[in-house]
N, C-alpha and C positions, 0 to 999 in steps of 0.2 A: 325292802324296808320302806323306800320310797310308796309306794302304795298302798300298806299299810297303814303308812302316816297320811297320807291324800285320805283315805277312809273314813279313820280316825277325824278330821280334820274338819270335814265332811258331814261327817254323823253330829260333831257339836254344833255347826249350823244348824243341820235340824234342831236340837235339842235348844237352844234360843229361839229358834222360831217357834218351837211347841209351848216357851211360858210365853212369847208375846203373843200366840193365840189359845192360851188358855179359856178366855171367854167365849171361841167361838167352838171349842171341844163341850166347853157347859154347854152352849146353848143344844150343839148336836146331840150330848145325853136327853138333855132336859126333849128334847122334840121323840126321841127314841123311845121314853117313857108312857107316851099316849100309845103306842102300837099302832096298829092301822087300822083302829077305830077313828071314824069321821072322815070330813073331806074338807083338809087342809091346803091341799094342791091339785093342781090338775090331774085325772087318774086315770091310765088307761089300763084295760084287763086282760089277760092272756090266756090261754090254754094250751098247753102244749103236752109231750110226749119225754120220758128223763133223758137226760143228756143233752135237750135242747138248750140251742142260742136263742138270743133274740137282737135288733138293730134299734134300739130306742131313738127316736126322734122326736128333737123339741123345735115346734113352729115357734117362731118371735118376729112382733112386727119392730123394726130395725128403722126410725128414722133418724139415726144418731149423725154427722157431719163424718167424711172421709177423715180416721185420722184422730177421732174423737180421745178426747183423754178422761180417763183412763181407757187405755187399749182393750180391756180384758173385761167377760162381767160372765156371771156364772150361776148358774141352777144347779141344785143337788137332787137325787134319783135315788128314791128308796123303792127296795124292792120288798112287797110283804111285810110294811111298816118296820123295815132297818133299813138303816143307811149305807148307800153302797158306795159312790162316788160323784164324782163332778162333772157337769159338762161347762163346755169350754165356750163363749160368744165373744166375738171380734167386732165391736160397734163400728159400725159404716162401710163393712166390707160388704154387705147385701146379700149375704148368705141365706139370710130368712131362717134355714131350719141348720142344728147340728144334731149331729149323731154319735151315739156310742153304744158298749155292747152292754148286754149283763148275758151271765147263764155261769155255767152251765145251770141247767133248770130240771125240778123238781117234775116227775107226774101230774097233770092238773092245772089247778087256776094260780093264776099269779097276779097281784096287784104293783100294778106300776106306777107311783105318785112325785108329783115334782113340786119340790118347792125355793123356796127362795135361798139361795147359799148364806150360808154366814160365814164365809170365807174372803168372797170378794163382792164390794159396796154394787149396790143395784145403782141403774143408770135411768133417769127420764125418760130419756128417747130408745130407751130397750126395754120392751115386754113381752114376754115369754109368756104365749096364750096356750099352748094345747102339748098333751107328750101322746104319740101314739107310737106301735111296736109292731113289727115285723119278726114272727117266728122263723129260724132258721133248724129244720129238724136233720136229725142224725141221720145221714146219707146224702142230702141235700150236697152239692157240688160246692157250697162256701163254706160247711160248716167246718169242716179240719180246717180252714184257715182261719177262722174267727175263735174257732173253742182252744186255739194254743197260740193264739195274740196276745202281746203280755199289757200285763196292767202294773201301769206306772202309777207311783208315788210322787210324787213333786220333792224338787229339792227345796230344804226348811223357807230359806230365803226370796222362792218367788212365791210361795202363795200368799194369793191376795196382793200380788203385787203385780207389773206389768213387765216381765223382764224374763229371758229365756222361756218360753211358755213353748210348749209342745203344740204345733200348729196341727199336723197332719202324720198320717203314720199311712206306709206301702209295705207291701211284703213280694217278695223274689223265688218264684218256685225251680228251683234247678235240678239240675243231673248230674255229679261228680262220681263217676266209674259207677259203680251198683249200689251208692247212695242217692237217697232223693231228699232234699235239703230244701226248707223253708225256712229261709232269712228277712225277718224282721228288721224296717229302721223308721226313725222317729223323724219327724225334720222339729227342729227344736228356732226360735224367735233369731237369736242369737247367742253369743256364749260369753259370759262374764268373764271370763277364766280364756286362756289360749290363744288361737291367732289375733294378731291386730288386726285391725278393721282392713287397710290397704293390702294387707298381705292376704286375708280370707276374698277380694275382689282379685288381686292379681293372680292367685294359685289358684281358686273355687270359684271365681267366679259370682259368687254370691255373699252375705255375711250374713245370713241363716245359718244355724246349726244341723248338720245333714249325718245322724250317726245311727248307726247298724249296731241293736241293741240286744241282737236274741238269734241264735238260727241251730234250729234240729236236725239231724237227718237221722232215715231210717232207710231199714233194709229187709225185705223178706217180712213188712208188718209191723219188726222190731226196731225201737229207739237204738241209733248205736252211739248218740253225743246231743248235747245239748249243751249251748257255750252264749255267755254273754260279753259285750267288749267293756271289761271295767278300767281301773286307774290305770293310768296313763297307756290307755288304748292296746291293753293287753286281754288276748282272749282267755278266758276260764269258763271252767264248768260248773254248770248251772245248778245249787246245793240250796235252792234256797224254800220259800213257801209258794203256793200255790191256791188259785183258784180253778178247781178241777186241775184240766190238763195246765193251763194257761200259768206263767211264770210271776211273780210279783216282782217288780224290779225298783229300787229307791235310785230315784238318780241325786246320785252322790255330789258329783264334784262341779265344777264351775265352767268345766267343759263339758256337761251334760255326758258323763258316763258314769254304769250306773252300774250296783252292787244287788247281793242277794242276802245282805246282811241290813238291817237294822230296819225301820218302820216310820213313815213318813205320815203327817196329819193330812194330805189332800190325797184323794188318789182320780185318776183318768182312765177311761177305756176306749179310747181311739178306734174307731171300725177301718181294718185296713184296706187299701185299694192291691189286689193283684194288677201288677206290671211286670211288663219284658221290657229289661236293661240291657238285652244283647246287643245294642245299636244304638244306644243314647246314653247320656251322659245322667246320672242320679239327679243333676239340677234339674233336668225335662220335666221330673214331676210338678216342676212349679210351675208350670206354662201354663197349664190352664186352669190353674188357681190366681190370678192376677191380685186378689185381695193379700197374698202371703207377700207378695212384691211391696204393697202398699204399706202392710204391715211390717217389713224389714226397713223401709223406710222410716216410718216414725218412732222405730223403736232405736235408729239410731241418731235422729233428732233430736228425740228426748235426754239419749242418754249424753248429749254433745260431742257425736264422731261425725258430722260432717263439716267440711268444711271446701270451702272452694276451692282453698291455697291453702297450707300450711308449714311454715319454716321447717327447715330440715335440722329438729333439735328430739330432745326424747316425744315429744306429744305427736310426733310427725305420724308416725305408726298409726297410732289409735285415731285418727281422723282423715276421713277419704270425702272428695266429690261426692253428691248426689247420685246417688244410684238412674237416678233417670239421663246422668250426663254422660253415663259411660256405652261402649259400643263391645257387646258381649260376643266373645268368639267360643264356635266348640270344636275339638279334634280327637281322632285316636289319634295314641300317639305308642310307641316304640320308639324307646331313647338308649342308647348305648353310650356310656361315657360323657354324655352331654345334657343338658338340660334346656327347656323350650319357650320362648316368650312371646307373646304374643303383640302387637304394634296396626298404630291406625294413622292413617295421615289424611291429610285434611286438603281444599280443593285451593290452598295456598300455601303448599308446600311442607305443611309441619307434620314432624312426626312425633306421634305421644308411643308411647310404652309402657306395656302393661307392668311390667315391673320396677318402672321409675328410675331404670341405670343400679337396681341394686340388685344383684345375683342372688340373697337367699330369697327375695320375693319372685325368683323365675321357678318354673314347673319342674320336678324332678322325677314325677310319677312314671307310668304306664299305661296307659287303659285311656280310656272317654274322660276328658276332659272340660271343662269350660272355664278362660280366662274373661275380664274385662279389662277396658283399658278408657278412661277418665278422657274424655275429648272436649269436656265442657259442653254450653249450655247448647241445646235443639242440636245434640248428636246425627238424626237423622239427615240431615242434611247438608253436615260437614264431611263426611268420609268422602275421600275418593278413592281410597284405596284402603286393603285392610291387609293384613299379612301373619307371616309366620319365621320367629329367624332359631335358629342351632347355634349356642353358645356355650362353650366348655365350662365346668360345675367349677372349676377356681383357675385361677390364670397359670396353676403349675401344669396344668393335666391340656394335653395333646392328644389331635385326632376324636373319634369319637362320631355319629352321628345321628339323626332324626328322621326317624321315618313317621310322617304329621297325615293322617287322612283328616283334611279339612272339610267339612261337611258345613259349620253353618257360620252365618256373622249376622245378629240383625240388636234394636237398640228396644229399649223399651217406650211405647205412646205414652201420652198423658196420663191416661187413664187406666198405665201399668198394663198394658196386653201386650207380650213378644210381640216386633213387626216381625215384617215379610223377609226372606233370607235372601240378606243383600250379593252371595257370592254362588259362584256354581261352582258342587262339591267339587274334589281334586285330590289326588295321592300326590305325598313331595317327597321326597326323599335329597334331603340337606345334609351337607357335610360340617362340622362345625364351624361357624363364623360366616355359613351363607343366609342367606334370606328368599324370602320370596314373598310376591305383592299381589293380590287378588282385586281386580277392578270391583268396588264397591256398588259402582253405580248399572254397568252394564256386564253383567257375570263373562266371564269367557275363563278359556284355561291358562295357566301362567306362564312364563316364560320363564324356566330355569338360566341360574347362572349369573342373574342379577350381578 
């Protein structure tokens, strides 16, 4: 019932947001009407073979300020004089060019033309000079991952706005017994809806939206499931529309999870990155996007969750330190009975906590991890120490332990680049209520028993 009603709930967002852009759905008719006679936008041509993909790519020369506001500005992609979707530009993150997909594709020529969104306001210091296209033909070794990449719908409420915006989309090829499984996840700005800001730093790590949106597997050629994660992070299977193979998915709710019911006014096609997660934490993907750092940064400036301090009253939640003050740890972890916190101590003696002394903000997962822990200003060069302690999940429950393969600790530069890895990796196996300290400054292995 409960999901229903989140759905439900969800879909009338949309449905406000479709009369407060009614003018920008005329304007899209009204442009639909000319066909793709003339040259409105920039136009690139294709030819291809049926079934093909293609990687559309829009140059723009970007002098906009780190950080600029609005965050967000946007070109739309008609294919063959209709409109197909949106791409996505991050002013001042220095990306120069985005991409996204269209296809599957007809026998033959295709006009590819780009023009101004009427969704979200154009910016000064961003212009969007040229679209050209890379054909992905059927057999090609990307194309099963891009022709069943899903295409998102915006939830009613961010388009045209700066707020939860889907940065980047990875997909995961695996092996489960004699399925082979490609799982699809979005990393989304942030999330209006669900963790507080301190609690998505001390449990994730991060306060970007990081969700697993889509994943197939097949066997012997044939589909045997197709499943998306909808309200309240529940897996179902996938019953909805489609382009070609490829899933349409409306992200519904406020935590960026997302339904195969109802029809959203913006949509996106994200080109996904294949990664191997057997050995790093899902946050890794951000490493070497430094702009998405920058961007979770001002998107929680704007929205007023940071704070240097704040009282420990209801707002305490929703407002965390600067994401550049904190000193990010990663681990696997194996927990039995106990849950895992992560701690930094400083070259006078202090120690901060990733969880702030409160037990629902400490770790209670499984798998690859990453915490941060708030050390204030020029982090790098306060640690002297970084650790790992096993604390029992409520003060009734006894015994229990963690077994922490600590692999990385390092802070973020000015200019949003992961530093250097301040420890050298280490397996710990802690009993509840122990700890252990990893020299910050000169890596070596630790000394159990603390």
């Amino acid at each position: 019932m409960r999901g229903r009603l989140a759905d439900r709930l969800a879909l009338e967002v949309v449905s406000v947001k479709l009369r407060r852009a009614a003018w920008a759905l005329a304007s899209v008719l009204a442009l639909a009407a000319t066909g793709c006679g003339g040259d409105t936008g920039t136009r690139a041509v294709i030819r291809c073979d049926t079934g093909a993909m293609a990687v559309v790519s829009v140059t723009a020369t970007d002098t906009c300020k780190p950080s600029t506001s609005p965050l967000v500005a946007a070109v739309s992609i008609w294919m063959d004089g209709r409109y197909d979707h949106e791409v996505l530009f991050f002013p001042g993150s220095g990306l120069g060019i985005s991409e996204s997909l269209v296809g599957p594709l007809a026998n033959g020529r295709h006009v590819i033309d780009m023009r101004p969104s009427v969704l979200w306001k154009p910016l000064a210091c961003l212009s969007p000079e040229r679209v050209s296209a890379a054909v992905i033909e059927p057999g090609s070794p990307q194309h099963d991952l891009y022709r069943r990449a899903p295409v998102l719908e915006l939830r009613g409420d961010t388009v045209g706005e700066q707020t939860d915006i889907p940065l980047y989309s990875y997909a995961e090829r695996l092996q489960q017994g004699d399925e082979r499984v490609l799982r699809y996840t979005v990393v989304f700005s942030n999330e209006d809806g669900g963790t507080p800001t301190r609690a998505l730093f001390a449990r994730w790590g991060r306060t970007t939206d990081i969700e697993q949106v889509y994943e197939i597997g097949t066997s012997g050629g044939r589909i045997t499931r197709e499943e998306i994660q909808g309200t309240d992070h529940v897996t179902r299977p996938f019953q909805g529309r489609r382009v070609g193979d490829a899933p349409i998915l409306l992200v519904a709710t406020r935590n960026n999870m997302v339904t195969d019911r109802g029809q959203g006014i913006a949509r996106v096609r994200p080109v996904p990155e294949l990664v191997d997660l057997s050995r790093a934490t899902r946050e890794s993907t951000m490493d070497s996007r430094p702009w998405v750092y920058r961007f979770m940064q001002a998107e929680l400036a704007a929205e007023g969750h940071i704070a240097e301090d704040a009282p420990l009253d209801d707002e305490w939640a929703n407002r965390a330190p600067d994401p550049l003050s904190h000193v990010y740890l990663e681990a696997d972890l194996r927990l039995n009975r106990a849950v895992a916190v992560a701690w930094v101590q400083d070259l006078n003696g202090k120690r901060f906590w990733s969880h702030y002394g409160q037990t629902p903000l400490a770790i209670e997962r499984n798998g690859w991890v990453r915490s941060a822990v708030a050390v204030g200003a020029d982090p790098g060069s306060s640690p002297a120490e970084v650790g790992w302690a096993c604390f029992p999940p409520s003060a009734e429950q006894t015994g229990g332990s963690c077994e922490i393969d600590a692999t990385r600790a390092f802070v973020l530069t000015k200019d949003f680049k992961p530093g250097p890895n301040l420890i050298a990796p280490v397996k710990l196996v802690l009993e509840v209520g122990d700890e252990v300290g990893l020299d910050a400054n000169h890596p070596v292995p630790p000394t159990l028993g603390r």
